[in-house]
KOLBA-543635 format. One record per atom (N, C-alpha, C): residue number from 1; residue in three letters; atom name; x, y, z. Coordinates in nm, 2 decimals. Layout:
# KOLBA-543635
+-----+-----+----+--------+--------+--------+
!   i !  aa ! at !      X !      Y !      Z !
+-----+-----+----+--------+--------+--------+
! NUM ! ala ! CA !      X !      Y !      Z !
...
+-----+-----+----+--------+--------+--------+
# end
This chain:
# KOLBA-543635
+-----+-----+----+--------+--------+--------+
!   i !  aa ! at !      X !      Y !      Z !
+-----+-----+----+--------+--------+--------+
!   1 ! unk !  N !  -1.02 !  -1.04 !  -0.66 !
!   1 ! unk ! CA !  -0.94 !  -0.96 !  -0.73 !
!   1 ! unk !  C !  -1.02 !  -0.88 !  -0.84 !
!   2 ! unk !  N !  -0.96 !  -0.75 !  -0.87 !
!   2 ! unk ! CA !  -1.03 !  -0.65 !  -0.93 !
!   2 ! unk !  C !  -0.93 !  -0.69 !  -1.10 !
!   3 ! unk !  N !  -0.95 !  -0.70 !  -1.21 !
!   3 ! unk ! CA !  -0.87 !  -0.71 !  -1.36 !
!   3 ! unk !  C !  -0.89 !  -0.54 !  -1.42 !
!   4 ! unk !  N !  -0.80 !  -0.48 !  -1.42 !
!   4 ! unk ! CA !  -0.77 !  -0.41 !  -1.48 !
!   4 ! unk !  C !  -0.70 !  -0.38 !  -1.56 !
!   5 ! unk !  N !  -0.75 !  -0.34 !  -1.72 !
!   5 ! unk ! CA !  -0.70 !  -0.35 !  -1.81 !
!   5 ! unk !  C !  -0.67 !  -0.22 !  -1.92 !
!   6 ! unk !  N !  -0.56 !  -0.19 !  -1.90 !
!   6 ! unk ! CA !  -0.50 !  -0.11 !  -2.00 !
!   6 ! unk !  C !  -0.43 !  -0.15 !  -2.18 !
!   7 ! unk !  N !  -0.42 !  -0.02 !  -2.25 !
!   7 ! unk ! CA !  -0.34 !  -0.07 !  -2.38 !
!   7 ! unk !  C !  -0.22 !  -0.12 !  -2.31 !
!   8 ! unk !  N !  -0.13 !  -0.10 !  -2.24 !
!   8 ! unk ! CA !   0.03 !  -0.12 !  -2.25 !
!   8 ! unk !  C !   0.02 !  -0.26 !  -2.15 !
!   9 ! unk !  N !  -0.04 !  -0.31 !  -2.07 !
!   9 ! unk ! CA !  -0.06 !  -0.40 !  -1.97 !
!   9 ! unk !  C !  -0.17 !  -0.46 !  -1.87 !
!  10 ! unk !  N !  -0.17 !  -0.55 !  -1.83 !
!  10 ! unk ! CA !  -0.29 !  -0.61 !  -1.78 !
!  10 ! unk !  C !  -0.26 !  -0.63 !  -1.64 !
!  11 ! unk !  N !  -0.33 !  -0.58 !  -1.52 !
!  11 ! unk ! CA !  -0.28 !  -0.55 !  -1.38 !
!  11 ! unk !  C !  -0.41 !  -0.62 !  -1.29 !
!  12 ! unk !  N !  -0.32 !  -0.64 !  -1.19 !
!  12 ! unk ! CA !  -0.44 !  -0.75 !  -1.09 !
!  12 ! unk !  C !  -0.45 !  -0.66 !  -0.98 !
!  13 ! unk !  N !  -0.55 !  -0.60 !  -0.94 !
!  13 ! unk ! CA !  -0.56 !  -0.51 !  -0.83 !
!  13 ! unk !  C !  -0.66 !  -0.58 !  -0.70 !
!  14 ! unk !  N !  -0.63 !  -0.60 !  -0.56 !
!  14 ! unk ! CA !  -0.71 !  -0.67 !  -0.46 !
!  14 ! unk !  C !  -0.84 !  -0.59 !  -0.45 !
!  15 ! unk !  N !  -0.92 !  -0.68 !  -0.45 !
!  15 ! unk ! CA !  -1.07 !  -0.57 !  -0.41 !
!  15 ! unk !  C !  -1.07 !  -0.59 !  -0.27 !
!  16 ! unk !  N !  -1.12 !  -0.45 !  -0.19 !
!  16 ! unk ! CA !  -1.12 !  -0.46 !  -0.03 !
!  16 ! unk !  C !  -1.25 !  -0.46 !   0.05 !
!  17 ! unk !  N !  -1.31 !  -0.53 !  -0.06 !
!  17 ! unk ! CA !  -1.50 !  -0.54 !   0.02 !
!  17 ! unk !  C !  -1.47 !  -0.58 !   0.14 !
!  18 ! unk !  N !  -1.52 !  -0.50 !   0.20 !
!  18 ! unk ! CA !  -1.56 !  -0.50 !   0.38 !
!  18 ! unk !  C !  -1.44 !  -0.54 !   0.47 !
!  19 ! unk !  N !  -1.31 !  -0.48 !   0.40 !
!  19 ! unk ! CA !  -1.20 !  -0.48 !   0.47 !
!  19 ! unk !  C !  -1.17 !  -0.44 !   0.55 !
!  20 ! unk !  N !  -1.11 !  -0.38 !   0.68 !
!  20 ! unk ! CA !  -1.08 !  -0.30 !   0.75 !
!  20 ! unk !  C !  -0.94 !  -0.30 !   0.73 !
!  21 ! unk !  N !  -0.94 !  -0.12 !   0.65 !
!  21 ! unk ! CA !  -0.82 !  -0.07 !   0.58 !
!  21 ! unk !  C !  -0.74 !   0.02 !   0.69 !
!  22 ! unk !  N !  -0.64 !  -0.01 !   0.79 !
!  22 ! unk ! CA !  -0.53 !   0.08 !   0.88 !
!  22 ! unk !  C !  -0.47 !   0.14 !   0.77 !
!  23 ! unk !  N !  -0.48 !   0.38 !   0.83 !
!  23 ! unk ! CA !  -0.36 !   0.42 !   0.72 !
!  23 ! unk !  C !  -0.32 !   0.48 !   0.87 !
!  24 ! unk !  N !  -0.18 !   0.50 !   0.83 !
!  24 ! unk ! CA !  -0.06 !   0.60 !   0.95 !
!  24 ! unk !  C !   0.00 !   0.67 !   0.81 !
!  25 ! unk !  N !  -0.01 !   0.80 !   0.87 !
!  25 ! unk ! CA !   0.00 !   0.92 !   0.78 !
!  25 ! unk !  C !   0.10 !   0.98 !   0.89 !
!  26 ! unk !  N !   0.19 !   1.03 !   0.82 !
!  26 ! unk ! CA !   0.32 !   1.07 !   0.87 !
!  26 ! unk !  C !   0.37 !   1.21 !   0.81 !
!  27 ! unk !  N !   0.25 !   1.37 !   0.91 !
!  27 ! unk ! CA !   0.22 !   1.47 !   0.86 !
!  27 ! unk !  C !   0.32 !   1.62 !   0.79 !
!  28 ! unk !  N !   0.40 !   1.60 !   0.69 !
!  28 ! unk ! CA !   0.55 !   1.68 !   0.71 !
!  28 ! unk !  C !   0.45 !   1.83 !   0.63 !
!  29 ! unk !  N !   0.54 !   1.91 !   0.62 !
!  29 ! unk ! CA !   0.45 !   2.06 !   0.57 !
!  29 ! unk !  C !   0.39 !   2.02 !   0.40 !
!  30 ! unk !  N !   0.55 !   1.94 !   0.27 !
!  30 ! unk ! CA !   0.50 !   2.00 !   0.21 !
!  30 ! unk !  C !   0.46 !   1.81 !   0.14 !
!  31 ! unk !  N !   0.46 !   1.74 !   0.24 !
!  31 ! unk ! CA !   0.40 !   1.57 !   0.19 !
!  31 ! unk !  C !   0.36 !   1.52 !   0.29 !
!  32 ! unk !  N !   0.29 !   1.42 !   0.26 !
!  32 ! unk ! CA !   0.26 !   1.30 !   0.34 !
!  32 ! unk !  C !   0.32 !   1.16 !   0.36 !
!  33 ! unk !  N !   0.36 !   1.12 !   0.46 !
!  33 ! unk ! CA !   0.42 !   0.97 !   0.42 !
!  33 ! unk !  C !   0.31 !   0.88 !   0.46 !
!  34 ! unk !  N !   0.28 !   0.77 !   0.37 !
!  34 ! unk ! CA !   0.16 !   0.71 !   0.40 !
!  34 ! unk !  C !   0.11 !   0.56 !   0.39 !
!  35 ! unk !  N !   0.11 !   0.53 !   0.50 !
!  35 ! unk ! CA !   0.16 !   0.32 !   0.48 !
!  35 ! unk !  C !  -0.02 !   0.29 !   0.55 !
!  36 ! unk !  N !  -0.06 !   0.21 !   0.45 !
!  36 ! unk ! CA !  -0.21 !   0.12 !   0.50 !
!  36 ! unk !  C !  -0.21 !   0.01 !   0.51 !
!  37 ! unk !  N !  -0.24 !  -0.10 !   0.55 !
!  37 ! unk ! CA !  -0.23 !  -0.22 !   0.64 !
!  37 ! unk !  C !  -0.35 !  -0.28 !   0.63 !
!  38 ! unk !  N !  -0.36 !  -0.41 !   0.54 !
!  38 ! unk ! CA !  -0.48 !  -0.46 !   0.57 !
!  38 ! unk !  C !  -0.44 !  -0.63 !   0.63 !
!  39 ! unk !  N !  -0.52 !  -0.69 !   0.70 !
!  39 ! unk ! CA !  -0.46 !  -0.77 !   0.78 !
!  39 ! unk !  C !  -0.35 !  -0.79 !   0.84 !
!  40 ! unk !  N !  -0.29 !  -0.72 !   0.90 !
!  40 ! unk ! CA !  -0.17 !  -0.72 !   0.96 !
!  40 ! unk !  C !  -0.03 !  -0.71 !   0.86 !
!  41 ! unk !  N !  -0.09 !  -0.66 !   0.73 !
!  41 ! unk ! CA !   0.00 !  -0.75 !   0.63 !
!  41 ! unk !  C !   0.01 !  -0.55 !   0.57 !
!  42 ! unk !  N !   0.14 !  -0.47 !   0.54 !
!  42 ! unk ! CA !   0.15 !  -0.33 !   0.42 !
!  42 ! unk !  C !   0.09 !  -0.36 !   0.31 !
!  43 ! unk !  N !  -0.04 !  -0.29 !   0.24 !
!  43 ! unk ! CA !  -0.10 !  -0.31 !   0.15 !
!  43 ! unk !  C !  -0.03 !  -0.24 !   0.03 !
!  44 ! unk !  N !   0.02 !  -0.09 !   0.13 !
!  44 ! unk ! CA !   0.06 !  -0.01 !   0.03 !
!  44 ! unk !  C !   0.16 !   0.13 !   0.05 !
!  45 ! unk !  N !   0.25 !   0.17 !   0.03 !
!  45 ! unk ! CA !   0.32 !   0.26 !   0.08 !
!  45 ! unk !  C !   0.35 !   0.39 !  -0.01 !
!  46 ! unk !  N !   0.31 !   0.53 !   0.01 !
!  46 ! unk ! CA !   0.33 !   0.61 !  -0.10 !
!  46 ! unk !  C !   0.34 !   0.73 !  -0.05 !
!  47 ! unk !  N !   0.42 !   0.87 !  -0.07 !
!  47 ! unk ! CA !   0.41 !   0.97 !  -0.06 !
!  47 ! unk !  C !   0.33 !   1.07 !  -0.12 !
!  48 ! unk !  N !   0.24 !   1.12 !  -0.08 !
!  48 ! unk ! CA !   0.17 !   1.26 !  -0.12 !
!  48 ! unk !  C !   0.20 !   1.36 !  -0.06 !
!  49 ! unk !  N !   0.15 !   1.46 !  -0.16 !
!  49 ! unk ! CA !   0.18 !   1.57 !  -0.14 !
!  49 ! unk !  C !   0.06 !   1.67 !  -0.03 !
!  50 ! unk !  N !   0.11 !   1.74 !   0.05 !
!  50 ! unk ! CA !   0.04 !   1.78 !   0.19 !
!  50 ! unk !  C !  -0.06 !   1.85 !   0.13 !
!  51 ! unk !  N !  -0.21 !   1.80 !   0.08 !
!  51 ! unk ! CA !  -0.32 !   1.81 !   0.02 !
!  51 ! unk !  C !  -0.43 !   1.73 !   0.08 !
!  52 ! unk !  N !  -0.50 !   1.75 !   0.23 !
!  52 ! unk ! CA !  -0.57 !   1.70 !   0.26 !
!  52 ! unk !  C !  -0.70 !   1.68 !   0.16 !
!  53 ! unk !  N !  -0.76 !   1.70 !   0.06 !
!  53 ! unk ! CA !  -0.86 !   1.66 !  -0.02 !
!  53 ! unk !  C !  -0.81 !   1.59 !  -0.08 !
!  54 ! unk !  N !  -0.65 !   1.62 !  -0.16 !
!  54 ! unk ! CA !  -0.57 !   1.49 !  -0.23 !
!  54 ! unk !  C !  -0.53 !   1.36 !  -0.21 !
!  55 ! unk !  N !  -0.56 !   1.35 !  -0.05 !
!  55 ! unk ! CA !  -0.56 !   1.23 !   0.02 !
!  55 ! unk !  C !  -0.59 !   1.20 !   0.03 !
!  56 ! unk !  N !  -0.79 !   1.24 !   0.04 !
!  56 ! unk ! CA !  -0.90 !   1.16 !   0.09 !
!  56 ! unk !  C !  -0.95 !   1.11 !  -0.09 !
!  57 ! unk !  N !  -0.90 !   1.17 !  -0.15 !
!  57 ! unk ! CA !  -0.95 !   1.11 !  -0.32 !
!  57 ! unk !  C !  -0.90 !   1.00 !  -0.31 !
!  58 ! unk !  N !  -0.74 !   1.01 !  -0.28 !
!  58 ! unk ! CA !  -0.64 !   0.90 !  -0.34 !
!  58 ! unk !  C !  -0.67 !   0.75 !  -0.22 !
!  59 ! unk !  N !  -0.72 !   0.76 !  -0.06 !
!  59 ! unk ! CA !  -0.81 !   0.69 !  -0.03 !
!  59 ! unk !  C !  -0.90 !   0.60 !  -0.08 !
!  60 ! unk !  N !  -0.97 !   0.73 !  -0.10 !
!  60 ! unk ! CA !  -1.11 !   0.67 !  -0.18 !
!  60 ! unk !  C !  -1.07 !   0.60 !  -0.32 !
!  61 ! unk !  N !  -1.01 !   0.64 !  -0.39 !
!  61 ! unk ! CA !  -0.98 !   0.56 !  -0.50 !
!  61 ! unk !  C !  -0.93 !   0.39 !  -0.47 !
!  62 ! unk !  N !  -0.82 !   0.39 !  -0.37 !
!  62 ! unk ! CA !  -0.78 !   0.31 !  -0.34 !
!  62 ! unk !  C !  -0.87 !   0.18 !  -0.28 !
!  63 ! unk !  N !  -0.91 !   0.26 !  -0.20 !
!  63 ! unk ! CA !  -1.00 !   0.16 !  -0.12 !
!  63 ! unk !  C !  -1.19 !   0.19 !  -0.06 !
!  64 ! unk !  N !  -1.22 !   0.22 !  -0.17 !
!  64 ! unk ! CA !  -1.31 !   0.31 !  -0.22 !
!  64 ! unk !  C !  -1.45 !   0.23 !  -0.09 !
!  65 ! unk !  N !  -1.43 !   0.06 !  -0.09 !
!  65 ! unk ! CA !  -1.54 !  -0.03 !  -0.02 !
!  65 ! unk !  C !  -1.51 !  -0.12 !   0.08 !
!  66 ! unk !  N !  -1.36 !   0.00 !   0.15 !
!  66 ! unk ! CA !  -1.32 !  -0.08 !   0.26 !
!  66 ! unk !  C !  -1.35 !   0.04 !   0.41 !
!  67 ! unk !  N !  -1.34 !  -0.01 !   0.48 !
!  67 ! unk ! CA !  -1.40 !   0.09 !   0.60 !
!  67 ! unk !  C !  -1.23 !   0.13 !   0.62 !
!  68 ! unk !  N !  -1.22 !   0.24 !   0.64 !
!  68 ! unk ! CA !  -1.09 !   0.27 !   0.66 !
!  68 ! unk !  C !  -1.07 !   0.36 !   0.78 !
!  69 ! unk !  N !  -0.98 !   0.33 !   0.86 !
!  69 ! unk ! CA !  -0.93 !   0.40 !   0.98 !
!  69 ! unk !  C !  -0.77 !   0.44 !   0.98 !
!  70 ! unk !  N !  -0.80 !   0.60 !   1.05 !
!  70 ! unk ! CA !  -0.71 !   0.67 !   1.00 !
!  70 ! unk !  C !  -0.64 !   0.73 !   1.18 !
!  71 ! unk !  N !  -0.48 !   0.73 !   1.13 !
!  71 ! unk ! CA !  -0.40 !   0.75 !   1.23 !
!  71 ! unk !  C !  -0.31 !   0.86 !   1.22 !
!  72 ! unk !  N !  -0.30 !   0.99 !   1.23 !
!  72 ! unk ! CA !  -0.14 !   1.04 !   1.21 !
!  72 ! unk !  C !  -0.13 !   1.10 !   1.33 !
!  73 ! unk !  N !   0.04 !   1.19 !   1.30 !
!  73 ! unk ! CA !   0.15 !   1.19 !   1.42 !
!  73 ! unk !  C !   0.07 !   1.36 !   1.45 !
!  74 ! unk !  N !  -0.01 !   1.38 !   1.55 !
!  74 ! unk ! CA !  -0.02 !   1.52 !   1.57 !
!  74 ! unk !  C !   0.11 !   1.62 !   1.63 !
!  75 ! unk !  N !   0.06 !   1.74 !   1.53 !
!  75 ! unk ! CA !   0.18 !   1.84 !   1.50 !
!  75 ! unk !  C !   0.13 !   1.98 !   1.48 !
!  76 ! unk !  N !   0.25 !   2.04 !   1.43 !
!  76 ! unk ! CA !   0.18 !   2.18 !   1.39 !
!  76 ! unk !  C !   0.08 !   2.21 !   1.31 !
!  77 ! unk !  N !  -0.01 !   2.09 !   1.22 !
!  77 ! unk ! CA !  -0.05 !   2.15 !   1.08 !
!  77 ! unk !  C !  -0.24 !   2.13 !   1.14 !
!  78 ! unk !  N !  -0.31 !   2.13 !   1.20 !
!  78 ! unk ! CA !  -0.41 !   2.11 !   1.28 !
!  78 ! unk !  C !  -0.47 !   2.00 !   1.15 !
!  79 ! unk !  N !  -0.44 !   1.86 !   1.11 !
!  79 ! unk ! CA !  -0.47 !   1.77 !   1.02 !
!  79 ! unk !  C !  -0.58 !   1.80 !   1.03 !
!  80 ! unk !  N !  -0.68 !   1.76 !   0.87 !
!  80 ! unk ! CA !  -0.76 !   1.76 !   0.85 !
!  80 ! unk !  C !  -0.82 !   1.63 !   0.79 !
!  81 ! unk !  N !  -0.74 !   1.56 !   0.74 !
!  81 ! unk ! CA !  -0.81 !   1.44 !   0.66 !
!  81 ! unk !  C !  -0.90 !   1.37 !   0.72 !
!  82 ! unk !  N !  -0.88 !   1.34 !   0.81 !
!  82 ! unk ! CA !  -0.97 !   1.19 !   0.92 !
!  82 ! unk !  C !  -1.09 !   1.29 !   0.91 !
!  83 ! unk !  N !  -1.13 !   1.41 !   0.95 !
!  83 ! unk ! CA !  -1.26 !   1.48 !   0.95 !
!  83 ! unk !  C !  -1.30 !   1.48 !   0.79 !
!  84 ! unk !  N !  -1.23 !   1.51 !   0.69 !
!  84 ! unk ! CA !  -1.29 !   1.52 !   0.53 !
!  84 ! unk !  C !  -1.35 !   1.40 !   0.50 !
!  85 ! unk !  N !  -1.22 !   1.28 !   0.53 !
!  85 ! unk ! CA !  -1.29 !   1.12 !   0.50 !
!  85 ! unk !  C !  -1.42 !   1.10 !   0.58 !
!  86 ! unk !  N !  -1.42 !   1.13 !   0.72 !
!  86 ! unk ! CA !  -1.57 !   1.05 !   0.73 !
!  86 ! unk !  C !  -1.62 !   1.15 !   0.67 !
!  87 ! unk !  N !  -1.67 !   1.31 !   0.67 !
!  87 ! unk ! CA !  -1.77 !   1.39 !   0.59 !
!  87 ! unk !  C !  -1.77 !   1.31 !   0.49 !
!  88 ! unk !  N !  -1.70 !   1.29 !   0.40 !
!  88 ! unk ! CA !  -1.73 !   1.26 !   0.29 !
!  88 ! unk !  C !  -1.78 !   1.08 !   0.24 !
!  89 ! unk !  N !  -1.74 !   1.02 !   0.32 !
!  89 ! unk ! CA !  -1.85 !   0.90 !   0.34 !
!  89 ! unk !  C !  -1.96 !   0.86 !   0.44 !
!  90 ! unk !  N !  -2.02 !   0.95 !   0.47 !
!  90 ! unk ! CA !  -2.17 !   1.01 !   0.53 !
!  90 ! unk !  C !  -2.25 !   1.05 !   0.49 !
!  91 ! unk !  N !  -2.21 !   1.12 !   0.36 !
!  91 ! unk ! CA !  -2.26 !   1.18 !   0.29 !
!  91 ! unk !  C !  -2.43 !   1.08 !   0.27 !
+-----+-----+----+--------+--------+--------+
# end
């Protein structure tokens, strides 16, 4: 566990070294619906807003040293994230 510590409260966040992080992204025009999965178990469930770089940050934030594999529903919007995330940890 990661301790993170703010003025207003003290928060316990999971570290995900060498986890294998599942996201299903659920692609609408003007959000994202977005549930990740680590061991078989919802790690985390949140809507973003339909900002493919805003997603791969909010990823990377999340689970910045977990290998993460990425799923969504193909549709009209030709997704882009799954290509930004690996660019961007290749780097």
């Amino acid at each position: 566990m990661v301790r993170e510590v703010s003025m207003k409260q003290t928060t316990m966040r999971k570290s995900y070294i060498g986890e294998d992080v599942f996201v299903g992204i659920d692609v609408h025009k003007k959000t994202y619906y977005v549930v990740a999965r680590v061991n078989q178990e919802v790690a985390k469930k949140w809507t973003a807003p339909a900002s493919p770089s805003k997603l791969v940050e909010q990823l990377e934030k999340f689970y910045r040293v977990a290998k993460i594999y990425t799923a969504y529903e193909a549709g009209f919007s030709l997704f882009c994230t799954p290509s930004l995330l690996s660019e961007r940890r290749n780097r």
